[in-house]
N, C-alpha and C positions, 0 to 999 in steps of 0.2 A: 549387421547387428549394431554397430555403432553409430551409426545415423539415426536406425530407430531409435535408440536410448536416445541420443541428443535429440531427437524431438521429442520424445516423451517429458524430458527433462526441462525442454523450452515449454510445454505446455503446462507441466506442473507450475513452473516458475510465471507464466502468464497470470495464471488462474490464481494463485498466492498474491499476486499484485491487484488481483481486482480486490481479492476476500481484505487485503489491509487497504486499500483505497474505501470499502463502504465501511469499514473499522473508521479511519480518518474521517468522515463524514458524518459518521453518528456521534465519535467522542469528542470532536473538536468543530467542526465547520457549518454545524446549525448552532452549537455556542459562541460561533467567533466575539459578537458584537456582547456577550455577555460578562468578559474576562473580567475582574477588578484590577488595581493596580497589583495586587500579591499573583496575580497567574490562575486565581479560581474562579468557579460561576454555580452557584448553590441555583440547583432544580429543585422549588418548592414541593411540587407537585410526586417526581419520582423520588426526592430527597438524595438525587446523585451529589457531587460534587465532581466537576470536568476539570481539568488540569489542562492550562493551556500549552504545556510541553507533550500533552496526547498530541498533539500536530503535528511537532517537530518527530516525535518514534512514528506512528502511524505511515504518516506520507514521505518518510524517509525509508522506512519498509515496501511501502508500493512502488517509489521511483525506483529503487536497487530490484527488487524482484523482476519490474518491466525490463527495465533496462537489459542485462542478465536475458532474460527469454529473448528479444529483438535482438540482441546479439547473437546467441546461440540460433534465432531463426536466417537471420542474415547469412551466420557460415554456413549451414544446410543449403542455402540457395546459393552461395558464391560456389559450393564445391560441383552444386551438379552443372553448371555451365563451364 
C-alpha cells in the first residue's frame, strides 16, 4: 500500500513539474530577451505586463517538484532490488 502511494505521489509530483515548467515558458522564457532594466516587459498586443522574477518562482517550482518525484521514483526502484 505504501509503494503505491509513493508512486502515485512521485507521479503527481512529476506531472506538477511539467504544468510549472510550460507556467515558466509562457510567463517568462518567450519574454526573456524583452526585460527592461526595472524586471518588466509590457505586451502591447495582450497588454500583459511579465515580471522577470516569473522565472525565478516558476522554474524553481518545476526543479523542486522534479527533483522530489526522481527521488521518490529512484527509492521505489532501489527498494525492489
Amino acid at each position: 500500500m505504501l509503494r503505491w502511494l509513493r508512486g502515485g505521489l512521485a507521479a503527481v509530483l512529476i506531472g506538477l513539474g511539467a504544468l510549472f515548467a510550460l507556467a515558466f515558458e509562457a510567463r517568462y522564457w518567450r519574454w526573456r530577451d524583452c526585460f527592461n532594466e526595472l524586471g518588466r516587459c509590457y505586451d502591447p498586443v495582450s497588454q500583459d505586463v511579465y515580471l522577470e522574477q516569473a522565472g525565478l518562482v516558476w522554474g524553481g517550482l518545476a526543479a523542486v517538484s522534479w527533483v522530489a518525484g526522481l527521488v521518490l521514483v529512484a527509492g521505489l526502484r532501489r527498494r525492489r532490488e
